[in-house]
Steps between C-alpha positions, in 0.01 A plus 500: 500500500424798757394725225288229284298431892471886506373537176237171559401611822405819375299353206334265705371778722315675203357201429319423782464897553202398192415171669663199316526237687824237418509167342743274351547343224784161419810612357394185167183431369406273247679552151133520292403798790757679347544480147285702286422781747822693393490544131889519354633476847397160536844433402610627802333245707747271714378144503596277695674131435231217487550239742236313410191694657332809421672756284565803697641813426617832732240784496593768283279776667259486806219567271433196348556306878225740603251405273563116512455542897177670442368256280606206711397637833142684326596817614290750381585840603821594676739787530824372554877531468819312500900559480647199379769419275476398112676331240615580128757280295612853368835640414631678802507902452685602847524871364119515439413305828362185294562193681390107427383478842321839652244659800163601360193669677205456372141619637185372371153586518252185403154529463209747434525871604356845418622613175863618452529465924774186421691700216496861717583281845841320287617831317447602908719253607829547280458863535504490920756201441732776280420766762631310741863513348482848387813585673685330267299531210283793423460458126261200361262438265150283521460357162168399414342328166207297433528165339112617312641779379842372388270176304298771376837700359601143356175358324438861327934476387362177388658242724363168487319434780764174518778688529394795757686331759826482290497826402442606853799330616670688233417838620551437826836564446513809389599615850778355434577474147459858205168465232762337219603203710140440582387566207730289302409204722176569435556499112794219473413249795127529561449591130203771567479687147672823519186728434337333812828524733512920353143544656576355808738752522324797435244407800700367736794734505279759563595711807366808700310561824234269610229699337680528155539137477144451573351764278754377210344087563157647518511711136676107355130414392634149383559421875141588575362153367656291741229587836788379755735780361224737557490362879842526546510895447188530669687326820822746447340810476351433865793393599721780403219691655495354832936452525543830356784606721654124474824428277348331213541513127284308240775363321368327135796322428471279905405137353613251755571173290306236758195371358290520818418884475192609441433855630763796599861461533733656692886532492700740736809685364722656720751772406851308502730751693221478763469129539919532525434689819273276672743195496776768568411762745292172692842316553692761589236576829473126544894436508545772713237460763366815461201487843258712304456712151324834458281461217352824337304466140267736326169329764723580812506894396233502373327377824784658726609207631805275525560102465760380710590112453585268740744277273548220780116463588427600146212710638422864389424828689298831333521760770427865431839739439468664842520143646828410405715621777296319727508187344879460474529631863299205606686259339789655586427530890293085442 
């Protein structure tokens, strides 16, 4: 529990570090809210029993809650963010940390803004939220895709426009799953014709740096019909231009099953013997009340500084090298 308030606490702060401002949303809503906003995983909805009123059902995401408590409350523009948990009538995965009840953290920006200024402030966001844990984790990856340019990939494969979203929900799990099991599904359960599913792959599975992938969509003059795909790499290339030093990798194959995207998606990967350490090296300061931790990452030298961590106020120091005598002695001699 100590390390999950840790972990919120310092999430929150980055948060309002951009200026969201909190708001709740009801743990149910109404069952028709619900359904139809998740594609597939509508299956994964928990409803509740019907005892003779409304039909209810608990939220699956925060996302959906936000946008019903926009619409109800004619909310127009907002910047706002909430930690609250969710439900999914899932089978448990305690290995992969997949639960049917979970914490997520979502920030939202509603309403109209400069161009780009949402997308660049979010991909700001989980990158100073990742920063902030970089003692434990120094490896991670910003996936990025664009929902234009992956319905773009899928009408010139020749996907139905019908069955976009199924196919989507298909691919999605190739983080997961190899190209044969996806592609099988694709060919035995969602019967897609196996010339279409074979051009999917040759565009999506495409990989290289940021400026490869973008050259390789832009010489694809099939895609070029569809003027939203032409957006869409119009909006990356400024903003590979403007987070150029940022951890992010357009990733083709990023689909996100939910119906309700529209514009870029992002996904965070982690390198797995990193993510081991944070739950590991954080309990082992935690259980034994280590007062404060020394915290030196590639900013600190470069910047010849030091972090030093007060774990019981859960506040943190940067002090110069030459400092650091001094500050022990006077908490030493306090």
């Amino acid at each position: 529990m100590k390390m999950r308030n840790i972990v919120i606490n310092e999430i929150t702060k980055v948060f309002r570090l951009f200026g969201a401002e909190a708001i709740d949303t009801p743990v149910f809503e109404l069952k028709e809210i619900l359904v139809e906003k998740y594609g597939e995983d509508s299956k994964l909805i928990y409803d509740l029993a019907n005892h003779g009123g409304e039909l209810l059902a608990l939220r699956y995401d925060l996302t959906v809650p936000f946008a019903r408590y926009c619409s109800t409350h004619d909310v127009e523009k907002i910047k706002r963010f909430q930690i609250g948990k969710v439900y999914r009538r899932d089978e448990p995965q305690m290995n992969k940390g997949r639960y049917r009840e979970f914490y997520q953290c979502d920030f939202d920006i509603l309403g109209q803004y400069n161009e780009l200024s949402s997308d660049v402030e979010v991909l700001l966001v989980i990158n100073e939220v990742l920063k902030r844990f970089d003692l434990f984790f120094s490896q991670y990856t910003i996936n990025v895709n664009h929902r234009s340019i992956l319905n773009a990939i899928l009408s010139a494969s020749g996907v139905d426009k019908k069955n976009i979203p199924v196919v989507c929900s298909s691919i999605d799990k190739l983080d997961k799953q190899p190209w044969e099991e996806v592609k099988n599904e694709l060919i035995m359960v969602k019967q897609i014709d196996v010339a279409v599913v074979d051009r999917i792959k040759d565009l999506i599975l495409f990989d290289g740096s940021n400026q490869e992938i973008i050259q390789f969509l832009k010489e694809k003059q099939e895609l070029h019909s569809d003027k939203n795909f032409n957006k869409a790499i119009h909006e990356f290339e400024k903003i590979f231009f403007i987070l150029d030093n940022a951890s992010i990798k357009l990733n083709l194959s990023l689909a996100r099953g939910l119906d309700y995207y529209t514009g870029i998606i992002y996904e965070v990967t982690i390198n797995d013997d990193a993510l081991g350490g944070l739950n590991n090296e954080l309990k082992t300061v935690l259980n034994a009340k280590i007062p404060y931790m020394v915290i030196m990452g590639e900013d600190e030298i470069k910047n010849g500084i030091i972090s030093i961590k007060n774990m019981e106020k859960n506040f943190q120091y940067r002090i110069n090298f030459n400092e650091v005598e001094s500050f022990f002695n006077s908490i030493i001699c306090s």
